[in-house]
GUPAKE-41489 format. One record per residue (C-alpha): x, y, z. Coordinates in steps of 0.2 Angstrom, whole numbers, plus 5000, padded with zeros to 4 digits. Example, Ala and Ser with C-alpha at 12.3 -4.5 7.8 and 13.67 -1.06 7.14 Angstrom:
! residues 2
5062, 4978, 5039;
5068, 4995, 5036;
***
This chain:
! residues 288
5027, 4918, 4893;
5012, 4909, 4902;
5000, 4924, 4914;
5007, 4915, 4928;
5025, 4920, 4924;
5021, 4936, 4919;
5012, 4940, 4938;
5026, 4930, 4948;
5037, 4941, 4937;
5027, 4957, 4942;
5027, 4954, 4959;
5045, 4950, 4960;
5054, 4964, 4949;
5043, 4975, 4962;
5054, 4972, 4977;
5039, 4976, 4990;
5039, 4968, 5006;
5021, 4960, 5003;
5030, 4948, 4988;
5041, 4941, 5005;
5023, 4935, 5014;
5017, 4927, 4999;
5033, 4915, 5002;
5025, 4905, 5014;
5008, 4902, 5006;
5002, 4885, 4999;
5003, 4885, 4978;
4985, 4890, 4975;
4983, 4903, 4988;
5001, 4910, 4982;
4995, 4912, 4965;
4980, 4920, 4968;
4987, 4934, 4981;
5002, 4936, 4967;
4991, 4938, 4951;
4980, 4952, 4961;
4996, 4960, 4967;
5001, 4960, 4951;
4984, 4967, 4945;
4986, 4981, 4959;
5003, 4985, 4954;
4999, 4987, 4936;
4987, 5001, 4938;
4996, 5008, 4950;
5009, 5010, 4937;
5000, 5018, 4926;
4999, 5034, 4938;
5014, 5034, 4941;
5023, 5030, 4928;
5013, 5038, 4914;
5016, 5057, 4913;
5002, 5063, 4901;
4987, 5063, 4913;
4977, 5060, 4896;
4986, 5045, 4892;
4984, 5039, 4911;
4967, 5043, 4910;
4965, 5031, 4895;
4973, 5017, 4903;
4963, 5017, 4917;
4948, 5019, 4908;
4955, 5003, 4897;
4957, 4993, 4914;
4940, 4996, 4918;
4934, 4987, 4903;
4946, 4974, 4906;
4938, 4970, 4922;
4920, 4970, 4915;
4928, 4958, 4901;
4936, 4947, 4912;
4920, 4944, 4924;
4912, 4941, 4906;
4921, 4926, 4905;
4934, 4934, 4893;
4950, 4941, 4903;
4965, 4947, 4888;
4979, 4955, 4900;
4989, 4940, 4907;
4986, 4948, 4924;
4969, 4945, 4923;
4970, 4928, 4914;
4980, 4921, 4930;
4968, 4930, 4942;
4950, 4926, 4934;
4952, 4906, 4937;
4954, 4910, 4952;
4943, 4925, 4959;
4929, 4914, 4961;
4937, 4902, 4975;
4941, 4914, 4985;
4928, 4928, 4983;
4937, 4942, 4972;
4923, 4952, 4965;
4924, 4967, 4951;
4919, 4978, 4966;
4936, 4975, 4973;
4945, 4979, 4956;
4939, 4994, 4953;
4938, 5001, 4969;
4957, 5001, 4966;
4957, 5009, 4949;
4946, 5020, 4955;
4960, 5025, 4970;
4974, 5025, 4957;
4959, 5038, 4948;
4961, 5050, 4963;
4979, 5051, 4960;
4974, 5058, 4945;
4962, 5071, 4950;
4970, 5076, 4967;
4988, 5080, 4973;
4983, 5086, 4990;
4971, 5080, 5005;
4961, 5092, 5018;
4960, 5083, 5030;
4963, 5065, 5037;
4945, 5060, 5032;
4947, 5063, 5015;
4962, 5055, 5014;
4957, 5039, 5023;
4944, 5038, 5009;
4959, 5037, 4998;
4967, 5026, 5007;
4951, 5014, 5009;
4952, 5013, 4989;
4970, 5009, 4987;
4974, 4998, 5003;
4958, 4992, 5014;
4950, 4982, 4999;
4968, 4977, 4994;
4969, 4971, 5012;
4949, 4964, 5009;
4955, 4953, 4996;
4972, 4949, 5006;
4963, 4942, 5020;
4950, 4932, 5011;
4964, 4922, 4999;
4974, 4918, 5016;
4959, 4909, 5023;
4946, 4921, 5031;
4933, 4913, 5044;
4929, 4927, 5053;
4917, 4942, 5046;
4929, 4952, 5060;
4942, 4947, 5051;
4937, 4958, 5036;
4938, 4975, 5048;
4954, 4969, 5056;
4960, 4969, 5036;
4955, 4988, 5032;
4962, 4995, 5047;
4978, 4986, 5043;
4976, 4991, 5026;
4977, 5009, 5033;
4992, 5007, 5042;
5001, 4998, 5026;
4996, 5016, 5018;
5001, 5027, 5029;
5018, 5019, 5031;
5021, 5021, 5012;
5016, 5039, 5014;
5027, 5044, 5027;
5039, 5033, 5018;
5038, 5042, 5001;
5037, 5060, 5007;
5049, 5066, 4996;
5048, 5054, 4980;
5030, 5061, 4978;
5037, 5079, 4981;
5046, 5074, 4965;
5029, 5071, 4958;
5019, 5088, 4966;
5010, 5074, 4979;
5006, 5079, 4995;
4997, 5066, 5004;
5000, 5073, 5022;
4983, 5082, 5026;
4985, 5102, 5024;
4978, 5105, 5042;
4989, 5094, 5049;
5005, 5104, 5039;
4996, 5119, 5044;
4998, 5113, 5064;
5016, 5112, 5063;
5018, 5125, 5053;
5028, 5116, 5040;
5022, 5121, 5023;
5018, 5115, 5004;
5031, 5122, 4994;
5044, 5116, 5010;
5038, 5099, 5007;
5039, 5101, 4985;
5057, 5107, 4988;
5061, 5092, 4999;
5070, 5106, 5013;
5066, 5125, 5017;
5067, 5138, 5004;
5086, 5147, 5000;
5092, 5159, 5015;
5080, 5150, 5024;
5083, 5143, 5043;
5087, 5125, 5041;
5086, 5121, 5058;
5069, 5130, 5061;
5063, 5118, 5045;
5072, 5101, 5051;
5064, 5106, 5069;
5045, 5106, 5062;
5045, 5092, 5049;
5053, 5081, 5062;
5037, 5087, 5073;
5026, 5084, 5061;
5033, 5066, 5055;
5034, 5063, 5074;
5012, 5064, 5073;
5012, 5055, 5058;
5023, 5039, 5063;
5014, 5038, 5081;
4995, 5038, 5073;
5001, 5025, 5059;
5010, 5015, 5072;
4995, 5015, 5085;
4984, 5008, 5069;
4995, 4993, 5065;
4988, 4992, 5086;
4971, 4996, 5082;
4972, 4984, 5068;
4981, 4968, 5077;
4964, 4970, 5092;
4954, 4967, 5080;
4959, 4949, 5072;
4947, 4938, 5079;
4962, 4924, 5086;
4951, 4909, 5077;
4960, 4918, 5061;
4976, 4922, 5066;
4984, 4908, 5062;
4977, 4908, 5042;
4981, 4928, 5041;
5002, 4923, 5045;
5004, 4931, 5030;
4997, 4949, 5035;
5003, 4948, 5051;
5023, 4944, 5040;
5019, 4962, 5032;
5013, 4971, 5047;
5031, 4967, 5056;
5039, 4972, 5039;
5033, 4988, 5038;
5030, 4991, 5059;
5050, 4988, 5057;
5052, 5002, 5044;
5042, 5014, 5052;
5049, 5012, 5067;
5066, 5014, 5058;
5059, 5033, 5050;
5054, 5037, 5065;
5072, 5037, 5072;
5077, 5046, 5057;
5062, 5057, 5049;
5071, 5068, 5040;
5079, 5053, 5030;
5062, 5052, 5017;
5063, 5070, 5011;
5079, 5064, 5002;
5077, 5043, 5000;
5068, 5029, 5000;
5071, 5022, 5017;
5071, 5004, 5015;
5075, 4988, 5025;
5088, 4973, 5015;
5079, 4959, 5008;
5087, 4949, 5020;
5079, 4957, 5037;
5061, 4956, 5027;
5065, 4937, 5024;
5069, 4935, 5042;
5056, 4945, 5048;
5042, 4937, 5040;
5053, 4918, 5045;
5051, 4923, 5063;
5031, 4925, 5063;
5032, 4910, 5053;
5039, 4902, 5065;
5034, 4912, 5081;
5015, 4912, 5075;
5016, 4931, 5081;
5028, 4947, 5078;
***
């Protein structure tokens, strides 16, 4: 298998909603976006599908030396055989790779955030420089361009938190800040059970989560706002695809948001048929 099939293969098998956006892109562009998903999704996979922390450790620590290897001159994963030829066209730096194994490293060290400034910082690792590089493969002009691309980036990773409340329960991650849980009164071991404790009042729970995921899906939702005010309009036609992922996921939220308590028991999700027409219309539209 050549490193290109092994990254289209990546990206597809992962079902995101990202792998529908890179549809519409020319060949070169579409390569380079789906080897550095495919470079973001292997580390990611390593947290979370890794169960020693030691071993997870290990791996990340081996990614790191892959990335020094591979700006070297001397890439040996085929994720980073596909991505090196093409890192240099459109302004991929190391900086950019390890800043996401260095997020994928704080899921390793940290299961729970103080407050929402620590966990943008998180987020910043693991979505604003994915959304850097995003941005500059679909034909960045704009250096506004780059802050219109973090900000999306944090709404892309607050919509997967909210999402995946209770798959990361399942792992003992709680990425809603604790003073927020602690101002609705909804608490930790609530949130690792997926439902209040035995004998408890459900509806007293069901009342307080749904006020807290309220909080959470307005704030992410008024940043895919924040975000879409500051793409300068001489780039909006080259970041389409962005703007195919932001009506994905601004779709899904909006869905959870009609149904909170859905996440604490599955993955909400939208058919790969509404993603495709989704991203089709702002395609076609030029807008969502």
């Amino acid at each position: 298998m050549s490193p290109q099939d092994y990254v289209q293969q990546k990206a597809a098998a992962s079902g995101s909603s990202f792998y529908y956006a890179f549809l519409f892109l020319p060949p070169e562009r579409r390569a380079a976006i789906t080897a550095f998903y495919a470079f973001c999704r292997e580390v990611d996979d390593v947290v979370d599908e890794v169960s020693d922390a030691g071993v997870a450790q290990t791996k990340l620590a081996w990614w790191r030396g892959e990335v020094a290897q591979a700006y070297a001159g001397q890439p040996s994963h085929p994720v980073t055989q596909a991505l090196m030829p093409l890192a240099g066209a459109y302004g991929i730096e190391a900086r950019h790779l390890l800043g996401v194994i260095d997020g994928c490293q704080m899921d390793l060290e940290q299961s729970r955030y103080l407050d929402f400034g620590n966990l943008q910082r998180y987020c910043h690792l693991v979505a604003g420089l994915v959304g850097e590089v995003a941005a500059r493969i679909f034909g960045q002009t704009q250096a506004q361009t780059t802050d219109y691309a973090h900000r999306m980036g944090l709404a892309f990773q607050l919509t997967n938190i909210i999402r995946d409340v209770g798959e990361d329960a399942v792992r003992g991650r709680i990425y809603l800040p604790i003073d927020e849980l602690q101002r609705f009164d909804v608490k930790a071991h609530e949130l690792l059970r997926r439902g209040p404790a035995a004998g408890a009042d459900a509806a007293d729970f069901e009342r307080r989560f749904t006020a807290l995921m309220a909080f959470q899906c307005e704030r992410a939702l008024a940043t895919y706002d924040e975000a879409l005010a500051l793409l300068p309009d001489a780039d909006r036609r080259h970041q389409k695809p962005g703007l195919m992922m932001a009506s994905i996921y601004r779709t899904l939220l909006r869905e959870i948001a009609a149904e909170p308590l859905l996440v604490l028991t599955r993955r909400v999700s939208l058919t790969p048929l509404r993603k495709f027409w989704l991203a089709w219309k702002v395609q076609a539209l030029g807008r969502l």
